[in-house]
N, C-alpha and C positions, 0 to 999 in steps of 0.2 A: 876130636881135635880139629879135621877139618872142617866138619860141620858147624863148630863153633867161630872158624875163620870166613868161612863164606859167609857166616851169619852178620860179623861186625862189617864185613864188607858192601854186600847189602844194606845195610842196613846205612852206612855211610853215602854210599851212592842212591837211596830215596834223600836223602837230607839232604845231596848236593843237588837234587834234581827240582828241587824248591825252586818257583820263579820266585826272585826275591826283587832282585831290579829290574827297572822300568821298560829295557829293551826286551828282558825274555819273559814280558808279563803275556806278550802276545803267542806266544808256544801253545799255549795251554795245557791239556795235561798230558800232551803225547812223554814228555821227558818222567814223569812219575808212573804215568801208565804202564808204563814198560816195565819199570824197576818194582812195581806194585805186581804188577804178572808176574815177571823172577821169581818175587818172595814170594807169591803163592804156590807157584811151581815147586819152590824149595821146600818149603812146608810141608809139603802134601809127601811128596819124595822121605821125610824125614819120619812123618808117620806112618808111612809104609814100610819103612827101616833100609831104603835103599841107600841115604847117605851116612 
């Protein structure tokens, strides 16, 4: 159950981290980078059976 909540929420926060307009085109990919670390941190965590 929470593994499945972290998981939409995640998963939510890669999708918000999209530059989508014009002013956060210049970010680049620090805002997805992070949230792409997360998920692999989470993943990994998930196959090892810790969450």
């Amino acid at each position: 159950m929470l593994g499945t909540v972290l998981l939409i929420i995640l998963i939510l926060a890669l999708i918000g981290s999209v530059p989508v307009y014009p002013y956060s085109a210049g970010w680049g990919y620090f805002p997805s980078g992070i949230i792409g670390t997360i998920l692999i941190v989470w993943l990994i965590l998930v196959l090892v059976g810790r969450v």
